[in-house]
C-alpha positions as protocol buffer text, in pm:
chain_id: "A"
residue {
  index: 1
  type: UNK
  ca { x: 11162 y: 12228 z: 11835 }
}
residue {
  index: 2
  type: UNK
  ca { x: 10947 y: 12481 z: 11688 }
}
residue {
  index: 3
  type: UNK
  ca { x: 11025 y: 12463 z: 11304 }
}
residue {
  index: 4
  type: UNK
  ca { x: 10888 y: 12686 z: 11024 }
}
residue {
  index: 5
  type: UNK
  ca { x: 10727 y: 12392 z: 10886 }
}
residue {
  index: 6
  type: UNK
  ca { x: 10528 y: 12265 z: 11195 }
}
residue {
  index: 7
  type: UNK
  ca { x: 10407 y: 12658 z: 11200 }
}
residue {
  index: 8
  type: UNK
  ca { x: 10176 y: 12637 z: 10870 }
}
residue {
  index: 9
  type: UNK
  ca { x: 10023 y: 12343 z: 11039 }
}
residue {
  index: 10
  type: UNK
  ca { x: 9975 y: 12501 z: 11338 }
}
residue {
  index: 11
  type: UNK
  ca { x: 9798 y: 12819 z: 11159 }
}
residue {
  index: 12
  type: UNK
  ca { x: 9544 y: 12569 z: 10994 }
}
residue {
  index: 13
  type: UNK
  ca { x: 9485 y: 12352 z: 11298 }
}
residue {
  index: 14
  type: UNK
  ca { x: 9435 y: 12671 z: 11505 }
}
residue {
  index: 15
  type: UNK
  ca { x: 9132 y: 12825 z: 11234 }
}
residue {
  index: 16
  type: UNK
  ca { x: 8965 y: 12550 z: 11242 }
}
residue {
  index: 17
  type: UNK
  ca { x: 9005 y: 12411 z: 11639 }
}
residue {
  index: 18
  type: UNK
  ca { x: 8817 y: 12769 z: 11715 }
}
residue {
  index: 19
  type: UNK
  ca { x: 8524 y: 12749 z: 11453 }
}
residue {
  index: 20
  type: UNK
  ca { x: 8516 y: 12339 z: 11583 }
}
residue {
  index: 21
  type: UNK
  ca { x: 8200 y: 12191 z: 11768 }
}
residue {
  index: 22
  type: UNK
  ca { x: 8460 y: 11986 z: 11912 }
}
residue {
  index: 23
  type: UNK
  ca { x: 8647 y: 12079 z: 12231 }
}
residue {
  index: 24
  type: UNK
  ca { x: 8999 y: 11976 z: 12280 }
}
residue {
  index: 25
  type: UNK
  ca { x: 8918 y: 11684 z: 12472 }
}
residue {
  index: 26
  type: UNK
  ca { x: 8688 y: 11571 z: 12190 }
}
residue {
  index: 27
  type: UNK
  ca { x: 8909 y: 11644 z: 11924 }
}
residue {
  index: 28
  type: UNK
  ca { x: 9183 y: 11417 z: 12111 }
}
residue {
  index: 29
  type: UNK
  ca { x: 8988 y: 11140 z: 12147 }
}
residue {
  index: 30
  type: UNK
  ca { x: 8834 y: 11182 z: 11815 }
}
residue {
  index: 31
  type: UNK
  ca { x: 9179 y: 11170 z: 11658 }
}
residue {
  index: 32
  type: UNK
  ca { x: 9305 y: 10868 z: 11906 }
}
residue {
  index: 33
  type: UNK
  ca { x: 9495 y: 11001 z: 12148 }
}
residue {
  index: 34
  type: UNK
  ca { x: 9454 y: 10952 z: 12559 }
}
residue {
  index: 35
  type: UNK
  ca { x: 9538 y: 11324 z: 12564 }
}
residue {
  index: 36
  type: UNK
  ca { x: 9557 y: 11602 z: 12471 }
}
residue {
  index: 37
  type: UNK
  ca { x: 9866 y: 11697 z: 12510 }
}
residue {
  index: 38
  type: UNK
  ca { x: 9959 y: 11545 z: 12143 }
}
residue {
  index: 39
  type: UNK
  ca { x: 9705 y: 11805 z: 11987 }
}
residue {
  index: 40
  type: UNK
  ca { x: 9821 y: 12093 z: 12217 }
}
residue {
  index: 41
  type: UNK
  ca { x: 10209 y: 12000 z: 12075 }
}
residue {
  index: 42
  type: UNK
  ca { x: 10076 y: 12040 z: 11705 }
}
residue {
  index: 43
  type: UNK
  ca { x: 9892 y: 12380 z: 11817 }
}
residue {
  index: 44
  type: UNK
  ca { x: 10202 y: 12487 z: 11931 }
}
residue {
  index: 45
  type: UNK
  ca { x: 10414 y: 12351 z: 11658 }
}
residue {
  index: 46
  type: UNK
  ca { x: 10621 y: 12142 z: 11870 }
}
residue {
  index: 47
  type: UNK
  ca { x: 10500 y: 11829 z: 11736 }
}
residue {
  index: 48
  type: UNK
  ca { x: 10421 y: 11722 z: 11364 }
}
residue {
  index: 49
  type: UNK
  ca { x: 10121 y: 11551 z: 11310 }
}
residue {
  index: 50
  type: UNK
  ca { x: 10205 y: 11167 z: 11262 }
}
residue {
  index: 51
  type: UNK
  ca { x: 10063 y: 11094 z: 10875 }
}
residue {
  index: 52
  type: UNK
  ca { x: 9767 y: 10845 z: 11023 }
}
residue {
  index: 53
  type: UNK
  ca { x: 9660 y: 11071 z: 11222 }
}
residue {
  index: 54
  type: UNK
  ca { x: 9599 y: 11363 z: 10954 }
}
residue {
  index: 55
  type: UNK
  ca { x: 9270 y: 11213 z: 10849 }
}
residue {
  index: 56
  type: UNK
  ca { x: 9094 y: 11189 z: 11155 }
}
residue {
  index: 57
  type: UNK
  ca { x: 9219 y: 11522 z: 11256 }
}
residue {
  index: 58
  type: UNK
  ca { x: 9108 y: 11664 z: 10962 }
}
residue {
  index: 59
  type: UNK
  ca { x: 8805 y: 11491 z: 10973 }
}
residue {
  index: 60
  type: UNK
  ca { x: 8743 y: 11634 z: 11385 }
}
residue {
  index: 61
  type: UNK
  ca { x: 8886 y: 11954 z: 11276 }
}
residue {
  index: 62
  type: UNK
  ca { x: 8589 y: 11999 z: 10930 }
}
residue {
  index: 63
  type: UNK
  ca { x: 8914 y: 12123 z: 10731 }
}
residue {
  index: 64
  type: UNK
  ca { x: 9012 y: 12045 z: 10384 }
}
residue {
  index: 65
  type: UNK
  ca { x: 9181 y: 11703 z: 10398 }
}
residue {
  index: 66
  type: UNK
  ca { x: 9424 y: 11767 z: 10123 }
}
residue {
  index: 67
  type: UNK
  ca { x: 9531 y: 12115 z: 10240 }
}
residue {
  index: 68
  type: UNK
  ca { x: 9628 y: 11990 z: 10567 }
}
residue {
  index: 69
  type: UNK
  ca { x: 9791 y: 11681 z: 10436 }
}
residue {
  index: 70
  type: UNK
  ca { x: 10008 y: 11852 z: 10233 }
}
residue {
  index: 71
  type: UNK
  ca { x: 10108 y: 12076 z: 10499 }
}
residue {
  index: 72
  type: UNK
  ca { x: 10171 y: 11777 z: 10683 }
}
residue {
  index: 73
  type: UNK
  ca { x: 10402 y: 11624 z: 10402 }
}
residue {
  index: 74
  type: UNK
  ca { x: 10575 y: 11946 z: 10419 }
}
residue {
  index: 75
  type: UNK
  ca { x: 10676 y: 11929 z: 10773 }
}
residue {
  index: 76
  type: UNK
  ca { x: 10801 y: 11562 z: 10800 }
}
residue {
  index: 77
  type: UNK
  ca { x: 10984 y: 11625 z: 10430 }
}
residue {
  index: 78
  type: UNK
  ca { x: 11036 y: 11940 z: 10270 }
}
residue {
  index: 79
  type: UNK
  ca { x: 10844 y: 12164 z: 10009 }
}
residue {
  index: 80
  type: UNK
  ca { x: 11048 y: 11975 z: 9704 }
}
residue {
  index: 81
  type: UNK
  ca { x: 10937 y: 11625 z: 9810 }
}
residue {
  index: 82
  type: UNK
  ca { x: 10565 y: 11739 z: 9870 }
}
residue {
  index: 83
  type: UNK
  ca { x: 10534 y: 11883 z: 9548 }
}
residue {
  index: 84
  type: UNK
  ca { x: 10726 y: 11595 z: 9392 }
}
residue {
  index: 85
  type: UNK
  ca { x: 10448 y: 11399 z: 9523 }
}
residue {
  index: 86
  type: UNK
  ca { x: 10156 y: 11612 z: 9471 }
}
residue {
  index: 87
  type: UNK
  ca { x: 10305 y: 11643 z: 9081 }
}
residue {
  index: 88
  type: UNK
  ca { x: 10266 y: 11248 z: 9064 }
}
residue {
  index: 89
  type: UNK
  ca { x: 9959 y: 11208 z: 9188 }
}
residue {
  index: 90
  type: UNK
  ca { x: 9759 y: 11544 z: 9124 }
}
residue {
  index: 91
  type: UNK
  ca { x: 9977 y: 11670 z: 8815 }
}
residue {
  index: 92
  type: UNK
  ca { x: 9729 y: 11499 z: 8523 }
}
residue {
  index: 93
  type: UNK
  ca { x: 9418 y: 11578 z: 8708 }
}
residue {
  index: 94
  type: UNK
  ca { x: 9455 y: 11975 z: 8586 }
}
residue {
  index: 95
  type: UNK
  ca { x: 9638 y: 12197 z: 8397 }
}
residue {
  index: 96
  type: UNK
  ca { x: 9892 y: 12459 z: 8496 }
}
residue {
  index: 97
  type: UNK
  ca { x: 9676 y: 12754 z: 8483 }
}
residue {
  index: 98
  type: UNK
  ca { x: 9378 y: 12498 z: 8627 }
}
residue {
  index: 99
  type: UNK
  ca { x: 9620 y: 12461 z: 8914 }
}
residue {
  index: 100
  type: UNK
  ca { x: 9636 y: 12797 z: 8964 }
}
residue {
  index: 101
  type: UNK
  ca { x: 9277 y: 12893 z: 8937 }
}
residue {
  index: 102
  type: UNK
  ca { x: 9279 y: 12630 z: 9217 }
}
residue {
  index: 103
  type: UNK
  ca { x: 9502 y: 12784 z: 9425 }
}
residue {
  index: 104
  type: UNK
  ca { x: 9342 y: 13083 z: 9413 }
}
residue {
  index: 105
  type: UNK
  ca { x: 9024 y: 13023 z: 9515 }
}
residue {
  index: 106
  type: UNK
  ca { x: 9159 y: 12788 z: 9773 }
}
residue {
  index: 107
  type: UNK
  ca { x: 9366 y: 13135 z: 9889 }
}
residue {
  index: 108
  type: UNK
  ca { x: 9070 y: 13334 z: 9843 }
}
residue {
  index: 109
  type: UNK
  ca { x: 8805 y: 13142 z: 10037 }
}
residue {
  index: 110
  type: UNK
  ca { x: 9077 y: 12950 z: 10239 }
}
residue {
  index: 111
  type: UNK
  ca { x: 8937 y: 12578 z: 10355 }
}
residue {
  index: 112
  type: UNK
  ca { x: 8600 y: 12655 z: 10279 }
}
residue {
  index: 113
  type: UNK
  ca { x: 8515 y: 12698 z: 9863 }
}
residue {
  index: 114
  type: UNK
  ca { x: 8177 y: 12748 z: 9848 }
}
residue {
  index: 115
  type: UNK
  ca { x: 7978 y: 12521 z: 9568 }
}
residue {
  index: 116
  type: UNK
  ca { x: 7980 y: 12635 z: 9265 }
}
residue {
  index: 117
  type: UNK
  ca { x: 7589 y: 12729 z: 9193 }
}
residue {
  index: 118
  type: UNK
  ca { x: 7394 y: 12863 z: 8935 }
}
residue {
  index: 119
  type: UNK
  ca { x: 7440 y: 13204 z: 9145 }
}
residue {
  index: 120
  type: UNK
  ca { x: 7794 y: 13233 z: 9129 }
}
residue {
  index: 121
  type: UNK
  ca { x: 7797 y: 13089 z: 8790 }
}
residue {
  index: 122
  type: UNK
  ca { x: 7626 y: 13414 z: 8684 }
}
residue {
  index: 123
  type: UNK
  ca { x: 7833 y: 13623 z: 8907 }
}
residue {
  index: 124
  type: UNK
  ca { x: 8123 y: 13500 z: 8726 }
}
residue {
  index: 125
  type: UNK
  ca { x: 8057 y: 13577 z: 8380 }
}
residue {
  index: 126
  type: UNK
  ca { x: 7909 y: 13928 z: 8483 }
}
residue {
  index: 127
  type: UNK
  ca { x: 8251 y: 13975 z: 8654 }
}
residue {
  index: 128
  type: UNK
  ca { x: 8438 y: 13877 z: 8335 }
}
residue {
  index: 129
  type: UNK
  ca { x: 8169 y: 13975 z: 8099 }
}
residue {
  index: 130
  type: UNK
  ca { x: 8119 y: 13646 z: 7965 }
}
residue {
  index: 131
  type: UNK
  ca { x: 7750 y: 13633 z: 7820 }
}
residue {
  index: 132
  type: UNK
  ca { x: 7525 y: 13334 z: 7930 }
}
């Protein structure tokens, strides 16, 4: 039962299971399972994650919480009804072009944006010649 959706979940669990301090073992029992053969399934993309378990895995796994949540929503219901509820619940919080500034650096840097500091502030506006 390896779907198209599970995949994308798979990709993101995979990244961040080999950059993890966390063996699989760990990771299992940090996410409350007796085994790991529940994590192996969502490496795999046999399995979906169950939605109380995305938290802690995220949480084992140092990802981005959101990203992999909505990935999860995706493969239990669909693209439309994800964004139907990420347009609820994160549509006011930013604009359209916001949004995609967002999704850009979140492509760019993938899971891990780096703070914005005073550094890259002034890389920024030398890069679009924006004067302090």
């Amino acid at each position: 039962m390896n779907s198209e959706r599970n995949s994308e979940v798979a990709k993101l669990i995979q990244a961040h299971l080999e950059n993890s301090p966390y063996s699989m073992e760990e990771i299992t029992l940090l996410v409350g399972f007796q085994s790991p053969h529940m994590v192996e399934g969502f490496l795999r993309g046999e399995r979906k994650v169950p939605l109380d378990k995305v938290l802690p895995l995220a949480n084992a796994l140092g990802c981005n919480k959101r990203r992999l949540f909505a990935l999860v929503l995706r493969s239990w219901f669909g693209a439309e009804f994800a964004d139907a509820i990420e347009e609820v619940f994160a549509g006011d919080s930013a604009a359209s072009a916001e949004r995609g500034w967002l999704a850009f650096l979140r492509e760019f840097y993938g899971d891990s944006v780096p703070e914005l500091t005073p550094a890259l502030r002034r890389r920024f506006r030398l890069l679009a010649s924006i004067p302090d």
